[in-house]
C-alpha positions, 0 to 999 in steps of 0.5 A: 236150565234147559234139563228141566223144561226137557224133563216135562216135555219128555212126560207130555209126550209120554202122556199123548193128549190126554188128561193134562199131567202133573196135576198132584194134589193139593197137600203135594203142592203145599208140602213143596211150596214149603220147603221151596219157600224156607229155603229161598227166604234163607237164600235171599237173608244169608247171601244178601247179609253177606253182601252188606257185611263185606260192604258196609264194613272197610276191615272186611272189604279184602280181596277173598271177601270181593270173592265171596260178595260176587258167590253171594250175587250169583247165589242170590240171583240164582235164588230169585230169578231162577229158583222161585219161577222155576218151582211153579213151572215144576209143580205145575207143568206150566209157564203162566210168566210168558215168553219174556220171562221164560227167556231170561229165567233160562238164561239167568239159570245158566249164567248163575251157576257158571258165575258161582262156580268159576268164582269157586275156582278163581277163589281156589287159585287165589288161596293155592297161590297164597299157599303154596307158592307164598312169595309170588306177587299177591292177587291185588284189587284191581287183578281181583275185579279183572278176574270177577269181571272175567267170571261175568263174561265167561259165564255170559258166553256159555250161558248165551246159547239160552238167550239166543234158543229159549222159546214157549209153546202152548199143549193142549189136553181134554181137560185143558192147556198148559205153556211150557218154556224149553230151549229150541235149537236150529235143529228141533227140540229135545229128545231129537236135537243133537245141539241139546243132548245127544251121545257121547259121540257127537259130544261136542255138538252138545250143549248140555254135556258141554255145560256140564263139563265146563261147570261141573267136572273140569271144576271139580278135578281142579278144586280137588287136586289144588286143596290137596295140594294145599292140605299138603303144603300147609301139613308140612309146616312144622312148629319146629320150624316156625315162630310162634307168630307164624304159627298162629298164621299157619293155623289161621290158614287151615282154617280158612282151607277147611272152610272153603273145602267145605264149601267145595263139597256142600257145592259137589253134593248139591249138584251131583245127584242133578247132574247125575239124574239128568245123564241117566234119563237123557239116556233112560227117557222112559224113567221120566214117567215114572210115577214119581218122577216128578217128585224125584226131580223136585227133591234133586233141583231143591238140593241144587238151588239149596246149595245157594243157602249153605254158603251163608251158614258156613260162613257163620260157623266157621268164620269168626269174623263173619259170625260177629258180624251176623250177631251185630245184625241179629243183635239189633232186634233182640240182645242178650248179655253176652251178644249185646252190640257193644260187647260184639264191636269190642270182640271186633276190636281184639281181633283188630289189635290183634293184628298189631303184634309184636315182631311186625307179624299182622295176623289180620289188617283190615279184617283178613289180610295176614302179611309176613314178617317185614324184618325177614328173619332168616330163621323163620323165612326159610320154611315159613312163608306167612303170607295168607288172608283170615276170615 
């Protein structure tokens, strides 16, 4: 994104033209190219396990799935377009990809975290709907890859003032030159530009408060305020008031809240002290030559782009189905007695049966989908709508 690229420009101006900056050590370099590296591969393993797992297996191939398969693509790019370029660009303070790869590294950046988090809230409007209004038409397949769809074109518009601006420039210093790869506005560049950043005055010639609202903090109140809701419908349902079936459904559905409310905050606490650290030097430049400075921001951009490995893991630790399935792949190189493939296939096999349970009550067809009683017991419908996906 643009806030980086205006982070070391803030720092070549400070530093005039003399000695050519960030120029840390080599051990500094290592370190980071270490924790960059671990959690690229992680990304780039976990997100593209998750892609094959949910496509190379029809039980898993449910609406929510399709949902958690296009996070996977957008984590997935993110990482490899957007992350390992960047690291090179910030510990070096030069762009050696040219202007090509400057153009679409920007652009990709942006569209990857808008994808990301719009597909978070569309995943949220599927689950508040399957909650709390239970007896309203289900998202279908063809609904889900209009909203998928929806989600690409959206983010390709906001993302596209990157495409159309972003541009490479050559400083030179006594000891050398470097290139670096910014966004120029039709009014100058940062720190100048109003079209970049500017106040809160003319916010809505902004770019980066625009993209921070759009991506950040519209999203954010929306996703809190609907699993509140939802924590509160699915806390009123009482085992007085459903069968034992439908409690077990009920069960299922907290579970699958947890996990994507946990997602939700891994993504907030990734982002936020990004976010936040930009606000406060777009308005102090001067913390950006700080002598650690660089350092600062390194550590907030590695906990951003690490939010595209903790998904995977999440996934792993509490979905019992996705958990299997990473076992089956790990099993493949290495088995022991109690995770060997065939006693994993067999574990697939009871949650299948299981969705085969008496009183007509699937828990799970197909790998998540969870239907309601097709009899329609009175008893039961008045206060338990069962109608919900298990991971």
């Amino acid at each position: 994104m643009s806030e980086e690229n205006n982070l070391l420009i803030t720092l070549g101006n400070c530093m005039g033209l003399g000695k050519r900056p960030y120029s840390p050590p080599w051990w500094g370099q290592l370190a980071w190219f270490i924790l960059f590296a671990s959690m690229l591969l992680l990304a780039v393993i976990g997100n593209t396990l998750v892609i094959w797992i949910v496509l190379a297996h029809r039980r898993m191939r449910t609406v929510t799935n399709c949902f958690l398969v296009n996070l996977a693509v957008a984590d997935l790019l993110m990482a490899t377009l957007n992350g390992a370029p960047n690291f090179v660009f910030l510990v070096t303070a030069h762009w050696p990809f040219g202007s090509v790869t400057c153009t679409a590294s920007n652009f990709t950046a942006n569209l990857t975290v808008s994808a990301g988090v719009f597909t978070l809230v569309a995943i949220t409007v599927d689950r508040y709907v399957a909650i709390v209004k239970p007896l309203q038409h289900r998202l279908s397949r063809s609904m889900a890859r209009a909203a998928l769809f929806s989600v690409w074109f959206a983010s390709a518009l906001l993302a596209l003032p990157s495409l159309l601006y972003s541009d490479t420039y050559t400083k030179k210093y006594v000891n050398g030159e470097r290139e670096i790869c910014f966004i120029r506005w039709p009014d100058g560049s940062y720190p100048t530009s109003r079209t970049d950043y500017y106040n809160f005055v003319t916010f809505l010639c902004s770019y980066n408060l625009i993209f921070l609202a759009v991506t950040y903090v519209a999203p954010m109140s929306v996703m809190v305020w609907a699993y509140a809701r939802m924590s509160s419908a699915l806390r009123g349902r009482t085992i007085g008031e459903c069968t034992h079936h439908q409690m077990q459904v009920v069960r299922s559905k907290r579970k699958v809240v947890r996990m994507f409310v946990l997602v939700v905050m891994v993504f907030a606490l990734c982002w936020l002290p990004y976010h936040a650290y930009f606000v406060l030097v777009y308005h102090h430049q001067s913390l950006a030559s700080s002598p650690f400075a660089q350092h600062i921001y390194l550590a907030f951009y590695w906990l951003a782009m690490a939010n595209s490995m903790f998904n995977p893991l999440i996934y792993y630790w509490m979905s019992n189905k996705f958990r299997i399935y990473f076992k089956l792949v790990l099993c493949w190189g290495r088995s022991s007695k109690t995770s060997t493939p065939d006693n994993l296939k067999k574990q697939l096999e009871m949650n299948k049966s299981f969705s085969d349970m008496s009183n007509g009550t699937s828990i799970m067809t197909n790998g998540v989908e969870v239907k309601s009683n097709p009899r329609g017991d009175s008893d039961s419908g008045r206060h338990c709508h069962v109608c919900d996906d298990k991971l």
